[in-house]
C-alpha positions as CSV (number, residue, x, y, z in Angstrom):
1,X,21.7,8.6,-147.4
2,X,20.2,12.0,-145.9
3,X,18.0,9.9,-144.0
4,X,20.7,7.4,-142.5
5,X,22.9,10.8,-141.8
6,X,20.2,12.6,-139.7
7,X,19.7,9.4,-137.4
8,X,22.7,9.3,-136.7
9,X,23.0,12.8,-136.2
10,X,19.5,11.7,-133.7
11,X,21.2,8.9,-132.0
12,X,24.6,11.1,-131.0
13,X,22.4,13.6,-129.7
14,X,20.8,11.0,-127.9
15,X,24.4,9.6,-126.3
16,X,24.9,13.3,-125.2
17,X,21.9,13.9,-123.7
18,X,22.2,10.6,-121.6
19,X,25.2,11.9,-120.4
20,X,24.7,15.1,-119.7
21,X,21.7,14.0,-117.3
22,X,23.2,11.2,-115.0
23,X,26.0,13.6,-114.2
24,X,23.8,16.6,-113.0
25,X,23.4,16.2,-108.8
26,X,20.9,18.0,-106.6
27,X,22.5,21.4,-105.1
28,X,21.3,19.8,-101.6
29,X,23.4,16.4,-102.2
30,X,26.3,16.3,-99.9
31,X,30.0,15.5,-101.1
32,X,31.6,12.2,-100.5
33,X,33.6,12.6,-97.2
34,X,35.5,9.5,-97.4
35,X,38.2,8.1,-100.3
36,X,35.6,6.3,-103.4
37,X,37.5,3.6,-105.2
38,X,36.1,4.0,-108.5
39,X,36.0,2.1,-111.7
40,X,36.0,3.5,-115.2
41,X,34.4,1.0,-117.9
42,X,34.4,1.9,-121.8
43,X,31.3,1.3,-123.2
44,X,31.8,2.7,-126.5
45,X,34.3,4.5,-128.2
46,X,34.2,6.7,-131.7
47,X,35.1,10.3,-133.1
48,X,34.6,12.7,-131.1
49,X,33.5,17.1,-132.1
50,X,31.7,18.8,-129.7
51,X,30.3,16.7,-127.3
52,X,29.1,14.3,-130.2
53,X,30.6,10.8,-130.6
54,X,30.2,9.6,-134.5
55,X,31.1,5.9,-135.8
56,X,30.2,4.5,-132.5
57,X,32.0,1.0,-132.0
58,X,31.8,-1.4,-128.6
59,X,34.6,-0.9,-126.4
60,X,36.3,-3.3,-124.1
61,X,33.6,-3.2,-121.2
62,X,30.4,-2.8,-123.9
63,X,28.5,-6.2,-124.5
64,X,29.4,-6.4,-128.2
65,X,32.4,-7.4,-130.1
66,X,35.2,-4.9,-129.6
67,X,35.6,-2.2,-132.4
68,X,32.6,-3.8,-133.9
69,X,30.1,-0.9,-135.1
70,X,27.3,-0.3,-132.8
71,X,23.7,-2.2,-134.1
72,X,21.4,0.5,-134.8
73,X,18.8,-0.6,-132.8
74,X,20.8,-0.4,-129.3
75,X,21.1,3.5,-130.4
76,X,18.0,3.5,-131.4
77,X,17.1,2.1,-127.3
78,X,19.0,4.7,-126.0
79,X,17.4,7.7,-127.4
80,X,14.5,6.3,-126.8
81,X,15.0,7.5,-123.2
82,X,16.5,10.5,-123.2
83,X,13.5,11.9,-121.9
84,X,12.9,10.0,-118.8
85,X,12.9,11.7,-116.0
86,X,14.8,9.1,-113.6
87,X,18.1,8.8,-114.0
88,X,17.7,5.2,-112.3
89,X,15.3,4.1,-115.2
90,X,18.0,5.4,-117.8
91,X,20.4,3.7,-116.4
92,X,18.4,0.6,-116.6
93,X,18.8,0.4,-119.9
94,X,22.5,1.6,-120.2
95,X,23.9,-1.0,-118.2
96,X,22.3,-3.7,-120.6
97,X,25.1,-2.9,-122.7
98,X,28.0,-2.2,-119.9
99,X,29.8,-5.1,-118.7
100,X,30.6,-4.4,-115.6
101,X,32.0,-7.5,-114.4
102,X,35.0,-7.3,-117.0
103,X,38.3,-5.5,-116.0
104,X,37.8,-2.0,-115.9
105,X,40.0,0.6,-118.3
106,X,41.0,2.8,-115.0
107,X,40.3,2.3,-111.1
108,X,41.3,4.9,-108.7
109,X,40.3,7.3,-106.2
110,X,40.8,10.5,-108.2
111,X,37.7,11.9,-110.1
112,X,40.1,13.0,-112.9
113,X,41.5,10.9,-116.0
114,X,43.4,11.6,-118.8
115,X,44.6,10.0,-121.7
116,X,41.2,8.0,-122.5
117,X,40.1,7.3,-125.7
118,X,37.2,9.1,-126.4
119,X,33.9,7.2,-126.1
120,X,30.9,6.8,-123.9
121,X,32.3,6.0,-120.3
122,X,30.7,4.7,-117.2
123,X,31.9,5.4,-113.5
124,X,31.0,3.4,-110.6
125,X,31.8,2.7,-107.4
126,X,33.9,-0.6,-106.3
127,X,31.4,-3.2,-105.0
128,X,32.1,-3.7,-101.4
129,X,34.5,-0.7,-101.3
130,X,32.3,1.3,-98.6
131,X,31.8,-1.9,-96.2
132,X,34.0,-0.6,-93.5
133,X,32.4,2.7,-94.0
134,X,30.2,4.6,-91.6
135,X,27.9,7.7,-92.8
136,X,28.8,6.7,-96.4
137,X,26.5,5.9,-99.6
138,X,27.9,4.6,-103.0
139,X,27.6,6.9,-106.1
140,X,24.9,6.3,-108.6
141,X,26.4,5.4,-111.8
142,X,28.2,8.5,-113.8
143,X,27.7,8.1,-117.9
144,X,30.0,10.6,-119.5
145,X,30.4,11.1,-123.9
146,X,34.4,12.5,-122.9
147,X,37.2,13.4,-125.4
148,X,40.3,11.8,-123.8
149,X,39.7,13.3,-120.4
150,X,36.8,12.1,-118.0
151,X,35.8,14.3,-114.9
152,X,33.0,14.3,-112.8
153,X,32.0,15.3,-109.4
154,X,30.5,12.4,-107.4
155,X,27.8,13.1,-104.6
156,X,25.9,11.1,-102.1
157,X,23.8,11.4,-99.7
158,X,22.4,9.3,-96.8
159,X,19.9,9.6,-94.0
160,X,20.5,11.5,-90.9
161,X,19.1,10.9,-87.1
162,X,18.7,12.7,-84.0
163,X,17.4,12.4,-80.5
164,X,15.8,14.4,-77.5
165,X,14.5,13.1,-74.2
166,X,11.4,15.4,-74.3
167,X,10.4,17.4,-71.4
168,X,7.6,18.9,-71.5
169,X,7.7,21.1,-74.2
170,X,11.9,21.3,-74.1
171,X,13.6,19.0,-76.1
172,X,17.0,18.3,-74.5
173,X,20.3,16.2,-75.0
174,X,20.6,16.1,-71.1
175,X,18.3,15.8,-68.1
176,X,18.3,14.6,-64.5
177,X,15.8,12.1,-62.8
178,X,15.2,10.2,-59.7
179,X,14.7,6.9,-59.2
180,X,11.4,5.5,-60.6
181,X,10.8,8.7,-63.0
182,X,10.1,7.9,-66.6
183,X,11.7,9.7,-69.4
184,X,10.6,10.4,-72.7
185,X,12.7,10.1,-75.9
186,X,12.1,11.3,-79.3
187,X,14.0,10.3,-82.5
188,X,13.8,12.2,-85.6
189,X,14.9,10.0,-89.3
190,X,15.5,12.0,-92.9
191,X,15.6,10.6,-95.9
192,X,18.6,11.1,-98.4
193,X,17.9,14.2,-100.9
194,X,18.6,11.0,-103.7
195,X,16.2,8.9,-102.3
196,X,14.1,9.0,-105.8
197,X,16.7,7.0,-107.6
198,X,16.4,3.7,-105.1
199,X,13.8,1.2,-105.7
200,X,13.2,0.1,-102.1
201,X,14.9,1.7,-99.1
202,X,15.9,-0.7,-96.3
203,X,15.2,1.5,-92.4
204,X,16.6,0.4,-89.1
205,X,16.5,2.5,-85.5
206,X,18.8,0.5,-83.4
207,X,18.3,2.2,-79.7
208,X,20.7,1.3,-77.1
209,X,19.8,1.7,-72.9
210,X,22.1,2.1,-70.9
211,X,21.5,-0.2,-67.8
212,X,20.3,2.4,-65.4
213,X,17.3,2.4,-67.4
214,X,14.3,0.3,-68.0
215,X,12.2,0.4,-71.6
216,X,8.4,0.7,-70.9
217,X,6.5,-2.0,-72.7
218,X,4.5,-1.4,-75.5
219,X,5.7,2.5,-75.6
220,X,6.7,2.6,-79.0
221,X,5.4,4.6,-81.8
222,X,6.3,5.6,-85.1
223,X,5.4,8.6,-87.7
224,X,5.9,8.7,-91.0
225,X,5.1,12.2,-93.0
226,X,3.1,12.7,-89.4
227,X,0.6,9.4,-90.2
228,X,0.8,6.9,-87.6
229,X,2.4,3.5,-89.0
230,X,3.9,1.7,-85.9
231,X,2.1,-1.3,-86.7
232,X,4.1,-1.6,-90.2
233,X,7.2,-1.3,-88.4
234,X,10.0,-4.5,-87.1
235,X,10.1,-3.8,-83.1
236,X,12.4,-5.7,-81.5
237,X,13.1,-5.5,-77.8
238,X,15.6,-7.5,-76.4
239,X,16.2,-8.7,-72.8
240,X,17.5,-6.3,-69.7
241,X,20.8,-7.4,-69.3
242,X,22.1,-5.5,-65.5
243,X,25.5,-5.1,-67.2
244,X,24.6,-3.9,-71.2
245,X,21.3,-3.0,-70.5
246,X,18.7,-3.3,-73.5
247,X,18.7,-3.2,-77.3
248,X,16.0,-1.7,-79.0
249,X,15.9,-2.3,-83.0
250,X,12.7,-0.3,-84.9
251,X,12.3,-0.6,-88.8
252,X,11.3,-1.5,-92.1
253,X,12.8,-3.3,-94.7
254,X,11.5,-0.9,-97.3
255,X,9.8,2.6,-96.1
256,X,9.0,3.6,-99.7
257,X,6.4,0.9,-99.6
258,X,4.0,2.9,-97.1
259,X,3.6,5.1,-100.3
260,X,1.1,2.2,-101.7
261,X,-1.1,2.6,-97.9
262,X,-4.3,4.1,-98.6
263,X,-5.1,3.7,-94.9
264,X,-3.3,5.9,-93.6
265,X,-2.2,7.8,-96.6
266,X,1.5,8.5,-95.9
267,X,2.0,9.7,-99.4
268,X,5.1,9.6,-101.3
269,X,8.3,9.2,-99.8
270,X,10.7,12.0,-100.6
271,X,13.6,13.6,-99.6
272,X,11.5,15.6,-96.8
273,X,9.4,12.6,-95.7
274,X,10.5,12.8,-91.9
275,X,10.1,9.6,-89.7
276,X,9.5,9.9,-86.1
277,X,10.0,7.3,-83.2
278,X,8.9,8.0,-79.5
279,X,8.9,5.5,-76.6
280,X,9.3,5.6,-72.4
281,X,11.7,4.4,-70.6
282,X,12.4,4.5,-66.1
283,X,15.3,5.4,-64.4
284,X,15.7,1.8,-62.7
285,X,18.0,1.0,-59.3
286,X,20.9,0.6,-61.6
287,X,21.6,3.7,-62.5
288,X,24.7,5.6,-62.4
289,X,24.8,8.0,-60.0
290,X,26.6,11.2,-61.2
291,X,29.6,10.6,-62.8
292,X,28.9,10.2,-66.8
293,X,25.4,9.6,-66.0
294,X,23.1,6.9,-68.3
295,X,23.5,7.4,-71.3
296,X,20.9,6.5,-74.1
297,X,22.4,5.8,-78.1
298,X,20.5,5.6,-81.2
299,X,22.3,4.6,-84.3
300,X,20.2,4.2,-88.2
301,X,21.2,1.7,-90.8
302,X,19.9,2.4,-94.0
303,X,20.5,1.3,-97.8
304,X,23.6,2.9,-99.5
305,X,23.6,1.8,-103.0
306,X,20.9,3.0,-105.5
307,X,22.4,0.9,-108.1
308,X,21.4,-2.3,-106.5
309,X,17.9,-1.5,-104.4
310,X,15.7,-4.6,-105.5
311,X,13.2,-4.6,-108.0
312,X,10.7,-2.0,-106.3
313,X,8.1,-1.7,-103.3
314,X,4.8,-4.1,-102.5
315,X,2.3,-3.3,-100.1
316,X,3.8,-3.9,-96.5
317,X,2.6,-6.4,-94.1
318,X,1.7,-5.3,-90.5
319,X,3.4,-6.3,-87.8
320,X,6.5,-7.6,-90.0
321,X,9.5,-10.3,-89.1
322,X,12.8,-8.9,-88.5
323,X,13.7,-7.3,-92.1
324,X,17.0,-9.1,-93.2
325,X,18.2,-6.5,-96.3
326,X,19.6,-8.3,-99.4
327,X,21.4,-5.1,-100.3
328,X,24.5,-2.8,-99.2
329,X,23.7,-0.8,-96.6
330,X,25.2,2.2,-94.1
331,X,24.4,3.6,-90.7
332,X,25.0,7.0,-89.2
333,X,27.2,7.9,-86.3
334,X,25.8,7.2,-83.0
335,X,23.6,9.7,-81.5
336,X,24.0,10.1,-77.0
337,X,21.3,11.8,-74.5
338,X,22.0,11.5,-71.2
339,X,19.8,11.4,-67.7
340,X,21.6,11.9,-64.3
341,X,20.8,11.5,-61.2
342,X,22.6,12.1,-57.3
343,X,22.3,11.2,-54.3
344,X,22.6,12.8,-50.6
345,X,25.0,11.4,-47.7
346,X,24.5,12.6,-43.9
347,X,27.3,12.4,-41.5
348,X,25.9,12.6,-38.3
349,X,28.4,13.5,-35.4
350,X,28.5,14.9,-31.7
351,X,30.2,18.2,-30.9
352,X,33.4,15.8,-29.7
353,X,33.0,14.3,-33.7
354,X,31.8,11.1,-32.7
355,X,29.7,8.8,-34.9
356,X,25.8,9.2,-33.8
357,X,24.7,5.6,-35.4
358,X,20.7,4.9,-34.9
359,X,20.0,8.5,-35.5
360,X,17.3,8.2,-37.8
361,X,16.8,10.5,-40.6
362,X,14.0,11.4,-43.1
363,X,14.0,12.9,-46.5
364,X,10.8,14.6,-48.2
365,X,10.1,16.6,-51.5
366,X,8.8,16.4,-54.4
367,X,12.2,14.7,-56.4
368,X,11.7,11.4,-54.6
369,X,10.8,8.7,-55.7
370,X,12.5,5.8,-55.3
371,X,15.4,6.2,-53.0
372,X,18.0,3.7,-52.4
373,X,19.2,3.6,-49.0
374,X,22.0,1.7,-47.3
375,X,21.6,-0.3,-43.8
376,X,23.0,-2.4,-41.6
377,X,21.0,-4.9,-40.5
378,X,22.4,-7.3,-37.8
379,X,21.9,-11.0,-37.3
380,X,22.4,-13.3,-34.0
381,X,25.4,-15.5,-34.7
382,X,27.6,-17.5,-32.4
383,X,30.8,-16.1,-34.4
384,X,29.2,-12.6,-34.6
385,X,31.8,-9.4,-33.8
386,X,29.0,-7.1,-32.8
387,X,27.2,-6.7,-29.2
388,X,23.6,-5.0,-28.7
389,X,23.7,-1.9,-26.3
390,X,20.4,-1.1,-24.5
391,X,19.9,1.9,-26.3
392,X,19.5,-0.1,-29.9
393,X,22.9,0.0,-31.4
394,X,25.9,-2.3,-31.7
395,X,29.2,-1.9,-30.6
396,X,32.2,-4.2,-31.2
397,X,33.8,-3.5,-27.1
398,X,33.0,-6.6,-25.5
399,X,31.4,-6.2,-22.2
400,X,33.7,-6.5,-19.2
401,X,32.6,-7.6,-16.3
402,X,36.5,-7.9,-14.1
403,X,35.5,-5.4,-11.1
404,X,33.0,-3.0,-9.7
405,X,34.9,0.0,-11.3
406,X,35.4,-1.6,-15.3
407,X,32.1,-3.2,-15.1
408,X,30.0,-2.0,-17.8
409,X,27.7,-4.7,-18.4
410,X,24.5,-2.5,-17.4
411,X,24.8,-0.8,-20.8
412,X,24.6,-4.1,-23.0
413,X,21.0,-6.0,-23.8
414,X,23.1,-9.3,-23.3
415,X,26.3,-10.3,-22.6
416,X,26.1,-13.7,-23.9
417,X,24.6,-12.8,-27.6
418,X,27.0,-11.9,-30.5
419,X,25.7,-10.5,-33.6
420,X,26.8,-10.0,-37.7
421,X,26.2,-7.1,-39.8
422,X,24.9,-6.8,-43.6
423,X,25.3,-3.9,-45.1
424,X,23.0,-3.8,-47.8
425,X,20.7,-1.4,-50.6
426,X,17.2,-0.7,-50.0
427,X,14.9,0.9,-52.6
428,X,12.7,2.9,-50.6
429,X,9.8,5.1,-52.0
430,X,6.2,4.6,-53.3
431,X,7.1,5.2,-57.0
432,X,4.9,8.7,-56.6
433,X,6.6,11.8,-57.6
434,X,6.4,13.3,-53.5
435,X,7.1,10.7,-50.5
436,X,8.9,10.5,-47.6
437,X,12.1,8.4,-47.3
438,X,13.4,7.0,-44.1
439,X,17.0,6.2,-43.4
440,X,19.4,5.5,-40.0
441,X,22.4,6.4,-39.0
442,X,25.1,3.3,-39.7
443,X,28.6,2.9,-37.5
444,X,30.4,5.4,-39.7
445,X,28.7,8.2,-39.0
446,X,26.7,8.2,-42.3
447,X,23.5,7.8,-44.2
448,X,23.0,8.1,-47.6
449,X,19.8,8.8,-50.2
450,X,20.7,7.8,-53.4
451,X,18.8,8.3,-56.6
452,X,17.3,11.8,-56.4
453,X,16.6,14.2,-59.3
454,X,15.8,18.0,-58.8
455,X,13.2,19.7,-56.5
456,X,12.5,21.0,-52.9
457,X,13.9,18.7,-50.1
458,X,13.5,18.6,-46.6
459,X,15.5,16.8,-44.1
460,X,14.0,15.9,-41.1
461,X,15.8,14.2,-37.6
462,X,12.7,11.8,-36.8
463,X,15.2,9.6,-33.9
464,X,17.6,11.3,-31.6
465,X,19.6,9.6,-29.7
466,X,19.2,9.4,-25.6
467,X,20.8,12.5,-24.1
468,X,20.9,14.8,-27.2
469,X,19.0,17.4,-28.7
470,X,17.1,17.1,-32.2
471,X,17.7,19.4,-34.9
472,X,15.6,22.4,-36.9
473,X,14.3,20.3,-39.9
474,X,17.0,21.7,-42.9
475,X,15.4,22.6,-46.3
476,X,17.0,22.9,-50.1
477,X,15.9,23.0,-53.5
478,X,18.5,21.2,-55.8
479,X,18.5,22.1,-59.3
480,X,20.6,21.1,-62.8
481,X,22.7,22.5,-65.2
482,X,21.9,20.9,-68.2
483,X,24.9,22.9,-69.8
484,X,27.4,21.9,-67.2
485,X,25.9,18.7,-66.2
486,X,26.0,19.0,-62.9
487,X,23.3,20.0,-59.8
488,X,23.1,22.8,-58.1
489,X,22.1,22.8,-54.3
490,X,20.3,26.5,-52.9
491,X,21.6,25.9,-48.9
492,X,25.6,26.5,-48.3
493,X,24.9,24.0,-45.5
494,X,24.0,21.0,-48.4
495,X,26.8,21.1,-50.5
496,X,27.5,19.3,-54.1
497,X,31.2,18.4,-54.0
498,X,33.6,17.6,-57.6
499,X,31.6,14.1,-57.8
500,X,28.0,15.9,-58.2
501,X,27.1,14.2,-54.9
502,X,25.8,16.2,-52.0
503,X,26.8,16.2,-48.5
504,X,25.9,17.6,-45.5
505,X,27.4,17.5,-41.8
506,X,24.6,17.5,-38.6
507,X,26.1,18.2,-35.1
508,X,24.1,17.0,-32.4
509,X,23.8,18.7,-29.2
510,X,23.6,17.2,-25.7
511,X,20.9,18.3,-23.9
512,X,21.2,20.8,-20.7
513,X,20.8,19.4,-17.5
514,X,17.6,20.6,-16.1
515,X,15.7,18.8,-12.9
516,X,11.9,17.3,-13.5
517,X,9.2,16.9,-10.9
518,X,9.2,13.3,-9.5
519,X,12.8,13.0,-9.7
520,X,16.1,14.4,-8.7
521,X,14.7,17.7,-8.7
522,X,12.7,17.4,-5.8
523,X,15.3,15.6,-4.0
524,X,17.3,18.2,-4.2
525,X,14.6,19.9,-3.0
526,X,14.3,18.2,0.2
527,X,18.2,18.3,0.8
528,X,18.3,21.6,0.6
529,X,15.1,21.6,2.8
530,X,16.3,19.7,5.6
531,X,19.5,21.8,5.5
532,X,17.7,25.2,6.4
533,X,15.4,23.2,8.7
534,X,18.6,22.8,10.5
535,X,20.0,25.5,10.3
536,X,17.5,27.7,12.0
537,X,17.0,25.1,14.8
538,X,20.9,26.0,15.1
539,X,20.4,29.4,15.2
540,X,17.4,29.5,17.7
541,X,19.4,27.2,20.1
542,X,22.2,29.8,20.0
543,X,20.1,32.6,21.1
544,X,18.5,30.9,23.6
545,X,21.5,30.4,25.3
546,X,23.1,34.2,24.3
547,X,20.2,35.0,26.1
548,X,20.5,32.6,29.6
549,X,24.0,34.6,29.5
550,X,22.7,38.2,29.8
């Protein structure tokens, strides 16, 4: 009898200690931050005296017979493991016993109930009660020995992600670019501080470009506890698309598996293990210019539920399929960097503000690249609304030709030929971090350079009109506020209006009326020649005969 008493005594130690452990969290777990639906289940019930439960009996959720006394041996199972040291391989054997697709006794939201019987409890989360959730991770299951009152404190914990374009050695959320200039982007992965109680751990990047950028092929590359695994890694990279842009998805459908590599040793995956993704992508002709800029989004999807993880990790094949998880998972909240770029418009005027189209324009510095520039480009048509001018540009005045004095068919090429315009966008550019740019004056006055980054500029008149003077080249140095989001222009001349677009205004000058040799000049010369030539025969005539008189 002695010897039946103190096993028991053994065995209700056991059921406390059980408990006890699978409701201990780490300190560095984070508290649920959305409303659990929990379920309670009874898996035995008895006396309880101080955190002891005697004459143990199934309860309505246990595997036996209700109020049936519990078989030795399945207490005799249980305090078998009271020593383990994961509380996922304890519970592996509790939950032979819990029947958790019965009714449960409670199911709620709160994390305190009264009025139980007293017995040995488990709490779980509803299945499918976090699918709508984002950021979220079911509770591994709570076992409790309770009185009539059952509270506990559940904590999860997930993954978390971040991104930096990298420049240089900065790591920033923002950045500006021209046209053509690649951009780096870094994208930093944790692991949950739980992640010990999941048997396989599903790991999915999913990387969204914005269409004003282009992903650079074969770019990717992945760390795990700083070892280079990218060939272990999904990497999916689907189509540009000039309206969404491209998806980027990077992943593995169980990173504790890289634990088993030899070559390279990643180690064990734990709660500090750190996963790093890098790849390139270019600033492409679509981009946005100013305004909210091209954004880049990163978003992780991970598994949430460490009571239903799989069976545990096999060596991982390179270069695997798309991994299609079998089991609940989460993601975290999307994570933005943006890149901007600008772009510079001219309006080129007399001092009487008239248009100056045909002036011709170039832009240097080191922030081009590839510069988009709008023309007009005319075409001979029958039905055309434009006529050539000898000088090189159009005009939509017909000629007239209905008298000497409103004749004014001298200043057009033809009078017979009509042309159409197209007014279209010209990438521009060598794709080298310093070129020069070349743009022309169109009919409203303007010229615009669009896709340029930070740096020194120069603008440059390099075709001036017939009759006017050209201008002092004008210099700048544009630079961004990465805080603000905008860009910042050195010259008061070059301005950066509300839209973070510059503009500038050139007056041209006509030039002054000086004679040349060979030309009018000397035949003014000659005039004024032949007038003193006779003027002082006039005068020597006069004395002559002044003289005769005295």
């Amino acid at each position: 009898m002695k010897r039946i008493k103190k096993l028991a005594a053994l065995m209700m130690a056991a059921i406390m200690a059980l408990a006890m452990s699978i409701t201990a969290f780490a300190a560095d777990e984070k508290p649920a931050t959305v409303t659990h639906t929990y379920e309670i289940y009874q898996i035995f019930t008895g006396d309880y005296a101080d955190g002891v439960l005697s004459n143990v009996k199934w309860g309505v959720n246990g595997t036996g017979k209700v109020d049936e006394k519990v078989d030795t041996t399945v207490l005799e199972e249980l305090e078998a493991i009271k020593d383990a040291t994961s509380d996922t391989d304890k519970l592996k054997v509790i939950t032979k016993y819990a029947n958790l697709k019965s009714i449960p006794v409670e199911t709620g939201t709160k994390t305190i109930y009264e009025g139980l019987t007293s017995g040995y409890y488990l709490v779980k989360d509803k299945d499918g009660s976090l699918t709508n959730s984002t950021d979220e991770a079911y509770t591994l299951y709570v076992v409790q020995v309770v009185d009539n009152k059952l509270e506990f404190t559940p904590k999860a914990d997930v993954p978390s992600t971040d991104k930096k374009i990298v420049e240089g050695k900065d790591k920033v959320t923002t950045n500006e670019a021209s046209i053509g200039d690649e951009v780096n982007y870094e994208i930093t992965g944790t692991m949950p501080s739980n992640i010990a109680d999941y048997k396989t751990y599903y790991y999915m990047f999913t990387d969204t470009l914005s269409k004003g950028l282009t992903y650079k092929e074969n770019s990717i590359k992945v760390t795990v506890n700083g070892e280079d695994v990218t060939k272990y890694f999904y990497k999916g990279v689907g189509a540009y698309n000039e309206t969404t842009g491209t998806t980027i998805e990077v992943g593995i459908l169980d990173i504790k598996a890289l634990s088993l590599l030899t070559d390279p040793a990643v180690g064990e995956i734990t709660k500090d293990t750190k996963v790093v993704l890098t790849y390139t992508a270019t600033l492409n002709e679509n981009a946005v210019i100013a305004g909210d800029g091209n954004p880049n989004d990163v978003k992780l999807s991970y598994s949430n539920d460490p009571n239903n993880s799989g069976n545990g990790s096999t060596t991982p094949p390179e270069n695997p399929n798309e991994p299609k998880p079998t089991h609940p998972t989460g993601e975290t909240p999307e994570i933005e960097v943006v890149t901007y770029t600008t772009e510079l418009t001219i309006l080129k005027t007399d001092e009487d503000n008239k248009f100056l189209p045909g002036v011709e324009f170039t832009l240097t510095g080191n922030g081009v690249n590839i510069v988009l520039v709008t023309e007009e480009t005319f075409t001979e048509a029958a039905d055309g609304e434009y006529w050539k001018l000898k000088d090189g540009t159009y005009t939509t005045t017909a000629p007239t030709v209905a008298d000497d004095e409103t004749d004014n068919t001298a200043d057009y090429d033809s009078v017979d030929k009509k042309y159409t315009k197209t007014v279209s966008v010209v990438a521009k550019g060598k794709g080298e971090t310093k070129t020069d740019v070349v743009g022309t004056v169109m009919e409203d006055g303007t010229v615009t350079f669009t896709g340029l980054g930070a740096g020194e500029y120069t603008i440059t008149e390099t075709k001036t009109l017939p009759g006017y003077n050209t201008i002092d080249p004008i210099t700048f140095t544009l630079t961004f506020n990465a805080e603000t989001k905008t860009f910042v222009s050195d010259n008061e001349n070059v301005t950066v209006g509300e839209d973070n677009m510059l503009d500038t205004s050139i007056v041209n000058q006509k030039g002054s009326l000086l004679p040349s040799t060979g030309g009018i000049g000397t035949t003014i010369f000659y005039i004024v020649g032949a007038v003193l030539v006779i003027g002082a025969g006039i005068i020597l005539v006069t004395k002559k005969r002044m003289s005769n008189e005295v």
